[in-house]
C-alpha positions as MATLAB code, in Angstrom:
seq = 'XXXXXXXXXXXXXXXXXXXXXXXXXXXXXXXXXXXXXXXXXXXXXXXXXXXXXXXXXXXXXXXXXXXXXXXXXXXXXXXXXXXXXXXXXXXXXXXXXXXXXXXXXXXXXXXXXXXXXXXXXXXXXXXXXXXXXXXXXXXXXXXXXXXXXXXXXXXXXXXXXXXXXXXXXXXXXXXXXXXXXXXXXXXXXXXXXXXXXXXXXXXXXXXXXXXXXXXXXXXXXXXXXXXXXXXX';
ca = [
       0.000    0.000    0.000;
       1.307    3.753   -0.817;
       0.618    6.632    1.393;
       1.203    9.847    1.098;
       3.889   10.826    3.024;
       5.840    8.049    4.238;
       8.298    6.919    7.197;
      10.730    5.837    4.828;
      10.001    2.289    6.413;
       7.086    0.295    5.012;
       6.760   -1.800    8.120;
       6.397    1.496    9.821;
       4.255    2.807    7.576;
       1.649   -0.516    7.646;
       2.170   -0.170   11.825;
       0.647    3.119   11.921;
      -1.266    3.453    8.829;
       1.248    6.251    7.224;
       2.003    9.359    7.391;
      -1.577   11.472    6.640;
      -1.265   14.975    5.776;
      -1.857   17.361    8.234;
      -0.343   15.148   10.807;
       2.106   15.874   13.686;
       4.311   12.900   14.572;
       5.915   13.451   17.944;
       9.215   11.086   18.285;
      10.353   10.637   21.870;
      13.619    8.983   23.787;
      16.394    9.086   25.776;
      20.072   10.503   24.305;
      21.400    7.694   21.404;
      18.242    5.923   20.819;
      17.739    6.981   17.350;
      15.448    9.866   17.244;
      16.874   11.822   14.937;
      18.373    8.294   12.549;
      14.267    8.212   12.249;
      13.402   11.650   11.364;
      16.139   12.371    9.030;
      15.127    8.970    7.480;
      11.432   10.635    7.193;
      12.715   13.810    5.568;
      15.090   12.220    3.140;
      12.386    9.557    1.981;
       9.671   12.026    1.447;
      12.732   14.097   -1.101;
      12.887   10.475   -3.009;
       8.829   11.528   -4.120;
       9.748   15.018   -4.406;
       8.224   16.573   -1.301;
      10.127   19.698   -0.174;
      11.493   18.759    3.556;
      12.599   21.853    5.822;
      14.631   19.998    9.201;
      15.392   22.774   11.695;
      17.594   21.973   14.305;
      19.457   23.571   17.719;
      22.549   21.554   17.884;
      23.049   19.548   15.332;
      25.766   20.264   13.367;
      25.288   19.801    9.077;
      28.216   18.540    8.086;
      28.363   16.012   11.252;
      24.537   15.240   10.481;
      24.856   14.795    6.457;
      27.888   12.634    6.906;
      26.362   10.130    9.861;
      23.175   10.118    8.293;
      25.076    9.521    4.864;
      26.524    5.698    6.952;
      22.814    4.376    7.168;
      21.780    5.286    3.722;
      20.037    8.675    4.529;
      21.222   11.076    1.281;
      20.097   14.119    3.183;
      23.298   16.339    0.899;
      21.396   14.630   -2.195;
      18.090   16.120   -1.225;
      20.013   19.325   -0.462;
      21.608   19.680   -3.773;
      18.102   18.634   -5.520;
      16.680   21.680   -3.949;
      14.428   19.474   -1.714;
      16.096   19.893    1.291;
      16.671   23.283    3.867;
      18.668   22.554    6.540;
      18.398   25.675    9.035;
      20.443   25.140   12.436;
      19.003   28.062   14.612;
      20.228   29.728   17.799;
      19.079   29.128   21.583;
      17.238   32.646   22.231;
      14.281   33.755   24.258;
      11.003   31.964   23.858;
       9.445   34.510   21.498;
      12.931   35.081   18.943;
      12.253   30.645   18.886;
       8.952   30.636   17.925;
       9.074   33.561   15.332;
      11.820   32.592   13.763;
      10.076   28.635   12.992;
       7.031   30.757   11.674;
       9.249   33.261    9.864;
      11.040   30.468    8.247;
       7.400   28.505    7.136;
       6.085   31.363    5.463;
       8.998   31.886    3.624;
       8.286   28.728    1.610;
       6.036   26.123    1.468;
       7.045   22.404    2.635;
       5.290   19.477    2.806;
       7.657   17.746    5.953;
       9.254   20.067    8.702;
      11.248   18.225   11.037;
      12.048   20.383   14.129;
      14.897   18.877   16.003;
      14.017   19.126   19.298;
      11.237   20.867   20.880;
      13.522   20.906   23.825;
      15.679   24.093   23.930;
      11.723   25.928   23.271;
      10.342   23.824   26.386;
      13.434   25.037   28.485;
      13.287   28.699   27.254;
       9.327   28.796   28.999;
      10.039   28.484   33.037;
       6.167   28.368   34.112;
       4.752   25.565   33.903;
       0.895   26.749   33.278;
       2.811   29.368   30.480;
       4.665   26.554   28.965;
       1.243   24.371   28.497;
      -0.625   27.647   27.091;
       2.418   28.543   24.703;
       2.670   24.537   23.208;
      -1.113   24.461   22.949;
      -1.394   27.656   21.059;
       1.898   27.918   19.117;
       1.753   23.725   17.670;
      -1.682   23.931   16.531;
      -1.185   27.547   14.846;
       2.080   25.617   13.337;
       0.175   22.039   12.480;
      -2.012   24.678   10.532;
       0.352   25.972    8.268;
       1.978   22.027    7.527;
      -0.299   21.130    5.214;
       1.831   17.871    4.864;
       3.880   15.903    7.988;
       5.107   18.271   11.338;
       7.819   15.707   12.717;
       8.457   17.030   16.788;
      11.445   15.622   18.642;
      12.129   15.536   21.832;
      14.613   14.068   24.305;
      13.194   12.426   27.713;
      15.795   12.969   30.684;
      17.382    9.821   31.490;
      15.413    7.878   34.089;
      11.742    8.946   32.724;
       9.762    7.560   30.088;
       7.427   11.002   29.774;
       8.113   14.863   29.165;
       7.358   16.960   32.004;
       4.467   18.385   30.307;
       1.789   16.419   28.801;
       0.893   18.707   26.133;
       2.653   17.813   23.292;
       1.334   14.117   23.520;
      -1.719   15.642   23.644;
      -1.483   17.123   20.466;
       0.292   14.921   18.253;
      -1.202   12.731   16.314;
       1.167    9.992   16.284;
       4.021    9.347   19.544;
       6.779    7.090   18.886;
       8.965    6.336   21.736;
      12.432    5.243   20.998;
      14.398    2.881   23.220;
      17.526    1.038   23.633;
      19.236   -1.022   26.166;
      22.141   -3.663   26.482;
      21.050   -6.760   27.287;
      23.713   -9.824   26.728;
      26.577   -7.705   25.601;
      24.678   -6.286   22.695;
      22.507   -2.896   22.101;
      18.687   -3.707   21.789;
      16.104   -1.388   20.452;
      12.377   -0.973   20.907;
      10.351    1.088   19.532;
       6.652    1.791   21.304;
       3.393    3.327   19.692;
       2.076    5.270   22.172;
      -0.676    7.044   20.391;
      -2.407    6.875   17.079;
      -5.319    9.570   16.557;
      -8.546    7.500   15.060;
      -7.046    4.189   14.842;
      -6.654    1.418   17.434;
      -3.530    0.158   18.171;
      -2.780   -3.392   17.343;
       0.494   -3.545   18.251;
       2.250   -1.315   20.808;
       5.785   -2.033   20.833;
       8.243   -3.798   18.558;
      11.798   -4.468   17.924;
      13.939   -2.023   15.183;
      17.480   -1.717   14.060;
      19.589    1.062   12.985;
      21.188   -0.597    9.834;
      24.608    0.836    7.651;
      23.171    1.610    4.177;
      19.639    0.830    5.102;
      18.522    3.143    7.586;
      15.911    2.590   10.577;
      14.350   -1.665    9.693;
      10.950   -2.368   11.898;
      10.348   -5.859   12.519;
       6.176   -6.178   12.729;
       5.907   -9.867   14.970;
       3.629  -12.019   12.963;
      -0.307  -11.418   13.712;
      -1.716  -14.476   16.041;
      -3.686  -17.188   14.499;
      -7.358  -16.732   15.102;
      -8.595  -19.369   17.126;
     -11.465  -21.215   15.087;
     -14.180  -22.433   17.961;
     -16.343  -25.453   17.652;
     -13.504  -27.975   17.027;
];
């Protein structure tokens, strides 16, 4: 099955139905567990049906980025040079220089995936907590508004939690992913849970996925249990 925007992953994309437009995908985990592996992936595959991708970042550094992303198969400097790809790394400021300059930088051009890598440094620049739910609720549905394609949100969970401090954001997203990864034996495992789906059930909440050289971010869906026929 095609969709129209697309994880880059067609396990993925059968797990949670693809990528519909006007969707915000929220993509959640500790430090090293992949977060941005997956939403580079989603940027560069939506280039490969030429979909204009804008990935704003705080730290991440483009040359760094292009050439790690460039080991699991991720052509983000192809996209770039195809004019499919903006890569904008902006500066920590004040909460209101953040969140005009994202706006500034949408209505500038038009693009169907915007990856903003992370929400973090904008949650950290609002200290109340009752300003910092009003300021998410207002300023991500204003900007789901003006995606008319995929909003990809990341954010980094402090290391012993499994939630943001604020609930908000998984409130509005349509889709949460939360990435995981621990040694168990020696080697590095990875999970990957489903925490939310708007309008669909979830069938399956959490399965395994590897970050793979040349191939990117690989799902493996477990196999759907037999239904059990009564009357024999």
């Amino acid at each position: 099955m095609s969709y129209t925007y697309t994880t880059g992953s067609r396990d993925l994309d059968e797990l949670i139905g693809g990528l519909q437009p006007s969707t915000m995908l929220l993509v959640l985990g500790h430090p090293g567990a992949g977060k941005t592996t997956l939403t580079s992936q989603i940027c560069y595959a939506n280039t490969l049906n030429n979909k204009k991708c804008l990935y704003i970042t705080f730290y991440e550094d483009k040359e760094k980025l292009f050439r790690n992303m460039t080991r699991v198969g991720i052509d983000l400097r192809d996209s770039e040079q195809r004019g499919l790809l903006r890569f904008i790394k902006l500066p920590v400021a004040s909460i209101d220089e953040l969140l005009n300059a994202i706006v500034s930088l949408l209505i500038g051009d038009t693009y169907e995936v915007v990856v903003i890598d992370s929400i973090n440094p904008i949650l950290d620049a609002i200290q109340n907590r009752e300003s910092q739910r009003a300021v998410l609720l207002n300023f991500f549905y204003q900007l789901s508004s003006m995606v008319k394609g995929v909003l990809v949100t990341v954010a980094e969970v402090p290391l012993g939690r499994e939630f943001l401090d604020t609930g908000v954001m998984d409130f509005i997203a349509d889709i949460v992913i939360y990435l995981k990864h621990r040694v168990e034996h020696g080697l590095l495992s990875r999970l990957m849970e489903i925490r939310k789906i708007r309008g669909a059930p979830l069938t399956i909440s959490e399965v395994p996925f590897l970050i793979i050289e040349g191939e990117g971010v690989r799902v493996f869906i477990p196999p759907k249990p037999a239904r059990v026929l009564s009357g024999r």
